[in-house]
C-alpha positions as CSV (number, residue, x, y, z in Angstrom):
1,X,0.0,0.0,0.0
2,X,1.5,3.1,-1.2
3,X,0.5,6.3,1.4
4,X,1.0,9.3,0.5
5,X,2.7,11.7,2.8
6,X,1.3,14.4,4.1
7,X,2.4,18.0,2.7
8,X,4.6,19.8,6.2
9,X,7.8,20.0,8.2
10,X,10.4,17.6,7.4
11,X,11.9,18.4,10.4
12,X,10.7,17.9,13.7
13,X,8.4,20.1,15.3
14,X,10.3,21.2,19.2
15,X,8.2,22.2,22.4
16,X,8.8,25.4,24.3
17,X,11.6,23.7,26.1
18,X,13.5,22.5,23.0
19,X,12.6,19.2,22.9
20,X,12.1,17.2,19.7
21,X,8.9,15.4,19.3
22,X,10.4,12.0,17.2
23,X,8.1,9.2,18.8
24,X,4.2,8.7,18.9
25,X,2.8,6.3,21.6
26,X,-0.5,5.5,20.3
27,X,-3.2,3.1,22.2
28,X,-5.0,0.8,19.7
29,X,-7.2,-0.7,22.8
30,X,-7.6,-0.4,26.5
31,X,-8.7,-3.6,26.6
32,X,-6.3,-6.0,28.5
33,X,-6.5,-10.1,29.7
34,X,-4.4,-9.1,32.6
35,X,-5.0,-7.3,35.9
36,X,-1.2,-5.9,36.9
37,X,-1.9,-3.9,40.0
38,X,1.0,-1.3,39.0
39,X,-0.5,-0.6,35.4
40,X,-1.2,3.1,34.7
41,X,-3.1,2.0,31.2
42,X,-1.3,4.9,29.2
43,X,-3.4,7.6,32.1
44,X,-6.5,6.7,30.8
45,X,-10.0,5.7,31.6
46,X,-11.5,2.4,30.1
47,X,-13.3,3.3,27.0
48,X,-16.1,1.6,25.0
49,X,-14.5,3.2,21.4
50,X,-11.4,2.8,20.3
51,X,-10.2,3.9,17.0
52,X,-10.3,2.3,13.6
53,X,-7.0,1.2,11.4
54,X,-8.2,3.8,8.6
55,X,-8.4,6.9,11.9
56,X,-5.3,4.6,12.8
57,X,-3.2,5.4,10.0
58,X,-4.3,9.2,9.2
59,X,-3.3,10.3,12.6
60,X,0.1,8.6,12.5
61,X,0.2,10.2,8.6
62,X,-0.3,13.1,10.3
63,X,2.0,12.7,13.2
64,X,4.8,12.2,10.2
65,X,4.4,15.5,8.6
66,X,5.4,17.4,11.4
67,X,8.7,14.9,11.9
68,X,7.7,12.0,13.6
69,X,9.5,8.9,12.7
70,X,8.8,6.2,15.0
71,X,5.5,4.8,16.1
72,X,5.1,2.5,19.3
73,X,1.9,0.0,19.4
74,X,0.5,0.6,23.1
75,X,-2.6,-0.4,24.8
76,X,-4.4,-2.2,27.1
77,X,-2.8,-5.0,25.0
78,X,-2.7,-4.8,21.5
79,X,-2.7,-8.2,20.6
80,X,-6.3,-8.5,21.3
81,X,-7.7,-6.8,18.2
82,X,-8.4,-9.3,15.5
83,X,-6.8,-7.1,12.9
84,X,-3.6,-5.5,14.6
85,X,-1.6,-7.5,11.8
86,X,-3.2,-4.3,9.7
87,X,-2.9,-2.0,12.0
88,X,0.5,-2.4,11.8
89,X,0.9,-2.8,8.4
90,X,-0.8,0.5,8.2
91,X,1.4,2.6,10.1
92,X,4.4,0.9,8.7
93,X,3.3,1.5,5.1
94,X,3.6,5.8,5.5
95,X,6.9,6.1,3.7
96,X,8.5,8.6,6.6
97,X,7.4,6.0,9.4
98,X,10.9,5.0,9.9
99,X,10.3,2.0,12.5
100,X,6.9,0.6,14.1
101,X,7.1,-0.9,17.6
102,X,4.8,-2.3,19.9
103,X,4.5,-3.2,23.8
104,X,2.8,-6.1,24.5
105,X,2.6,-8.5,27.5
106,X,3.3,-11.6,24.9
107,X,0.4,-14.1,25.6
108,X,-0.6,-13.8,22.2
109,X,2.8,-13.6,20.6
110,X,3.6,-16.6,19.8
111,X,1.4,-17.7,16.8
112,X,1.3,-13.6,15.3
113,X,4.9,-13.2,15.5
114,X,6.0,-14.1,12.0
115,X,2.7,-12.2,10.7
116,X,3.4,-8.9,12.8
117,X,7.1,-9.3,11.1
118,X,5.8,-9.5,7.8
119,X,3.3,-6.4,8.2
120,X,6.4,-4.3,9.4
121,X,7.0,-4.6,12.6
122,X,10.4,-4.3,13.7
123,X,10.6,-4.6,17.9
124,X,8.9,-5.9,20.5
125,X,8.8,-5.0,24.3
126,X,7.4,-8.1,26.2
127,X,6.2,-7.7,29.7
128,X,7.5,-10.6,31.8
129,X,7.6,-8.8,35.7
130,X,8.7,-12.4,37.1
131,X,9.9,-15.9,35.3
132,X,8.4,-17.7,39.0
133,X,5.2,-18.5,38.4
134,X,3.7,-18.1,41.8
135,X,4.7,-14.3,42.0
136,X,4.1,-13.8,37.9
137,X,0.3,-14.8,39.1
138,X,0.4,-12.5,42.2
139,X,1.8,-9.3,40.3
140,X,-0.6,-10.0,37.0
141,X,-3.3,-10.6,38.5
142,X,-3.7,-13.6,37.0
143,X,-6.7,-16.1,38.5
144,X,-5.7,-19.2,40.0
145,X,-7.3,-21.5,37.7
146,X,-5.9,-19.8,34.9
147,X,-2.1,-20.9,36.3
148,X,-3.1,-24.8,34.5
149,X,-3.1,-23.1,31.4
150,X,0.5,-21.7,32.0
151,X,0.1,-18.2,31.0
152,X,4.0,-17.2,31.6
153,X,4.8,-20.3,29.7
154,X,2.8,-18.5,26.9
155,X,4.8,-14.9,27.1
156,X,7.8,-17.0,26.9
157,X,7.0,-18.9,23.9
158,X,6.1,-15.4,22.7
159,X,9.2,-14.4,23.1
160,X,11.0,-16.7,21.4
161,X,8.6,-16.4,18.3
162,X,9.5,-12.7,18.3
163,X,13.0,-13.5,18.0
164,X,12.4,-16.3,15.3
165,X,10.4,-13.8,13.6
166,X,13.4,-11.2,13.2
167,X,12.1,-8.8,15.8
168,X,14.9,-7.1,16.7
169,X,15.3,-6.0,19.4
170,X,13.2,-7.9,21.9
171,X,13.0,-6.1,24.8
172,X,11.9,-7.9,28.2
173,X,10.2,-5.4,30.4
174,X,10.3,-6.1,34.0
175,X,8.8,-3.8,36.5
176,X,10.9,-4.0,39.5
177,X,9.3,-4.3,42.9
178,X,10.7,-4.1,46.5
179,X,10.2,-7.8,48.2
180,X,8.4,-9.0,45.2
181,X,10.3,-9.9,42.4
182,X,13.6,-8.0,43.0
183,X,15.7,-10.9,44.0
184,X,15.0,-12.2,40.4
185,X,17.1,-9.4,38.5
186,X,20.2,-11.8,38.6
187,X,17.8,-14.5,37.1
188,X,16.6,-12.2,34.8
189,X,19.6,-11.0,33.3
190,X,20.9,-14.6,32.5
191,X,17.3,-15.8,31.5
192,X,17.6,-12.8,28.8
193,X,21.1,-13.5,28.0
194,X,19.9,-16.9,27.2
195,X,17.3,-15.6,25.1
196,X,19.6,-13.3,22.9
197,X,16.8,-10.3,24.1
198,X,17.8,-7.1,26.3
199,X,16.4,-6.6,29.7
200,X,14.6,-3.9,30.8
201,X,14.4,-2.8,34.2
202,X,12.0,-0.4,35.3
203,X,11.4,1.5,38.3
204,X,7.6,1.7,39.5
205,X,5.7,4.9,38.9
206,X,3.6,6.6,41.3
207,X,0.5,7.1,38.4
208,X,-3.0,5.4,38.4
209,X,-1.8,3.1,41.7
210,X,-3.0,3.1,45.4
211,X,-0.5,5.3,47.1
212,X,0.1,2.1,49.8
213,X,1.2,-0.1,47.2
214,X,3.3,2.2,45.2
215,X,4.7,3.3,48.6
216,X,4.9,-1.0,49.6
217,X,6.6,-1.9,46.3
218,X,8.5,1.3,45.1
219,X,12.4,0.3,44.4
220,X,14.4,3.2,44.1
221,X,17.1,1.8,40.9
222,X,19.7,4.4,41.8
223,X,21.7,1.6,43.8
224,X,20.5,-0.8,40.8
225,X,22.4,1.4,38.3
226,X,25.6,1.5,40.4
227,X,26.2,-2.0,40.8
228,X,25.3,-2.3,36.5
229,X,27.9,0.5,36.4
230,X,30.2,-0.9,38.2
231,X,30.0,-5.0,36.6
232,X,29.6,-3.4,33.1
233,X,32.2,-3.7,30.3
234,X,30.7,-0.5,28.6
235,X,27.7,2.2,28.9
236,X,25.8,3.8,26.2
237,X,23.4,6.5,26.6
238,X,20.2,6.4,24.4
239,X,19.8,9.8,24.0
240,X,16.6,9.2,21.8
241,X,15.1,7.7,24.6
242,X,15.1,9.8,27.5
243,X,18.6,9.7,28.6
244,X,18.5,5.8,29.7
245,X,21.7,3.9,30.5
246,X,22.5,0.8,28.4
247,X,24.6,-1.4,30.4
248,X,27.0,-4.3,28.6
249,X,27.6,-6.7,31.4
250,X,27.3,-10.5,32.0
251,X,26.9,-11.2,27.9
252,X,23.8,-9.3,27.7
253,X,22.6,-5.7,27.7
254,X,20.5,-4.2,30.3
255,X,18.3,-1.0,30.1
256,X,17.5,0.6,33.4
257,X,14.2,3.0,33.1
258,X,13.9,5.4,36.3
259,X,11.7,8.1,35.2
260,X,10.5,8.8,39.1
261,X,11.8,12.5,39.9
262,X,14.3,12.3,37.4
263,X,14.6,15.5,35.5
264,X,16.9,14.4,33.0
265,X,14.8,11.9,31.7
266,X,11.9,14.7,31.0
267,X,14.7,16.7,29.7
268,X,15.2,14.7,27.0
269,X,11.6,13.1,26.6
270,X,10.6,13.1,22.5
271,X,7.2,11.4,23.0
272,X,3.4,12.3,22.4
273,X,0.6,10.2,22.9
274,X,-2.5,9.3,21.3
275,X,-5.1,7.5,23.1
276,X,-7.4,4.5,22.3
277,X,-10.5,7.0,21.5
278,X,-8.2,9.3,20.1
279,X,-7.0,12.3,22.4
280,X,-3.5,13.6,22.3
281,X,-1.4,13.3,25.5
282,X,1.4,15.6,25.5
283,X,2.7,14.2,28.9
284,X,1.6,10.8,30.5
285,X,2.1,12.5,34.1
286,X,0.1,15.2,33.7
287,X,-4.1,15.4,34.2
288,X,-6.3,17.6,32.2
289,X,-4.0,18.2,29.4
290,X,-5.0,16.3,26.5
291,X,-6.4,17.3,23.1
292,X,-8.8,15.5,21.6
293,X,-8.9,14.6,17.9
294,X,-13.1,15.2,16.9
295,X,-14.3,12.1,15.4
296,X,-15.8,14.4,12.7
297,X,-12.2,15.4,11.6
298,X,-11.4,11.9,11.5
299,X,-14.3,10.8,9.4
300,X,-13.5,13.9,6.9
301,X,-9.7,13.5,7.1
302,X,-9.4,16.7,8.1
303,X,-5.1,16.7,7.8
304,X,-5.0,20.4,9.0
305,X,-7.5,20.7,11.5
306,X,-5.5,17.2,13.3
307,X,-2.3,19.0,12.7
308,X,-3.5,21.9,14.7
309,X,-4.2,20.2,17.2
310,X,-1.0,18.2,17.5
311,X,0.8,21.6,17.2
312,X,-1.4,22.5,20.2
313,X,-0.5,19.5,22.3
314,X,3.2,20.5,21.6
315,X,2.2,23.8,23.0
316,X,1.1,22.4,26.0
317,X,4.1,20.0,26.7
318,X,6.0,20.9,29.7
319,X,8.4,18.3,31.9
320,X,6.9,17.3,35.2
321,X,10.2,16.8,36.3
322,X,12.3,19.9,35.9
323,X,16.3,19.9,35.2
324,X,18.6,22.6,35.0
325,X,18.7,21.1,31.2
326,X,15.4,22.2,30.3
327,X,15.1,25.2,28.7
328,X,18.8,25.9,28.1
């Protein structure tokens, strides 16, 4: 399918604080077959509509004109729409998407892999919070009769469809949690070293979660980062994604993601959001911010009215974590 672009900026469009707006999170569903108590479902309320791949694809068409080149597959979990094969096929088919992503918490990897592959997609990000299936039940929320039917068997099978299929990378996401699953991080680094994926560790956010858990589990990954530090054989800073520490060590690579009052990482966030009924987040932190997209324009294709009202979303960014960076 050949999309045409839409007419606009080549280059990226910045935010009052000089930030460049490269990468669109956009929620195909909020729908989700599992109950993690720490999930902040992208800051939104469940919704009955979600949008459709045609409302899908102009938005992200859209989102390309004013510079954006890489598009991340969010929900709920977006494995649950019948037709996320063309979804992503959509999004991957406008010629200045330059990569198309998804998160995903893998149940339903295994038999789409090689189909999501072939419609474009390029990485995965797998939620696996434990590999002990006793506490993967407890943090997931996963019913008890449901453990014969070996969900985390499932994600991991997932996983290694995603890596058969090409994916690349394949990132293992595990939210870390005091006196939960934090003794598993040395587990976890050789189960993804085994695996040929990089692990993700990342620190619990205080958004959409009962302040007694947050305040129960919370891990501060400052100590984390110095022991990585300190067994790595090199360190890499993605500066394309917020300032986050790649850490070489014990044959494998390991991402540490500690966004909690961390003004560096707002100071070099490049995100916007789009929501599953089609409002445009301009931070996930933030309340009462978001623009949404009329479904009129998106049953017209109005380009220019939804470029507007990206370009007002940009207005409206602003780092809930503030750094002497920002702004300089």
């Amino acid at each position: 399918m050949d999309v045409p672009r839409v007419i606009g900026e080549e280059r990226p469009i910045h935010d009052r604080f000089h930030r460049p707006i490269l990468c669109l999170r956009i929620s195909v569903t909020n729908e989700c077959n599992l109950r993690c108590f720490y999930c902040h479902g992208e800051g939104q309320e469940p919704q009955k509509r979600r949008l459709t791949i045609d409302e899908i694809e102009l938005i992200c068409r859209v989102a390309s004109g004013i510079g954006i080149r890489r598009v991340k597959i969010t929900g709920g979990e977006p494995l649950l729409r019948h037709d996320i094969e063309k979804v992503v096929s959509a999004i991957s088919s406008i010629r200045a998407i330059e990569e198309t992503s998804m998160t995903t918490n893998g149940i339903l990897m295994a038999p789409r892999a090689a189909d999501l592959a072939r419609a474009g997609l390029r990485r995965a990000n797998i939620s696996l919070p434990s590999i002990n299936p006793r506490v993967y039940r407890k943090i997931t929320g996963t019913p008890q009769h449901k453990a014969r039917s070996k969900v985390m068997s499932k994600v991991i099978e997932g996983i290694d469809a995603a890596l058969a299929a090409g994916l690349s990378p394949v990132k293992i996401n595990m939210v870390v949690l005091k006196g939960l699953n934090d003794d598993e991080i040395p587990p976890m680094i050789e189960f993804s070293r085994e695996k040929g994926a990089v692990l993700q560790l990342i620190e619990l956010q205080n958004l959409g979660i009962d302040r007694n858990l947050y305040h129960r589990y919370h891990n501060d990954l400052r100590s984390l980062e110095k022991w990585l530090a300190e067994q790595a054989s090199r360190i890499e800073t993605r500066r394309l994604s917020q300032n986050r520490k790649k850490y070489v060590a014990f044959g494998t690579q390991i991402e540490v993601v500690r966004p909690m009052e961390n003004g560096s990482f707002c100071a070099a966030c490049t995100k916007i959001r789009v929501s599953a009924d089609g409002a445009i987040r301009p931070c996930l932190m933030r309340a009462g911010n978001s623009v949404p997209i009329p479904r009129e324009a998106l049953a017209t294709q109005n380009e220019s009215l939804i470029r507007q009202l990206f370009e007002e979303a940009i207005k409206r960014r602003e780092p809930f974590f503030v750094s002497p960076k920002i702004g300089a």
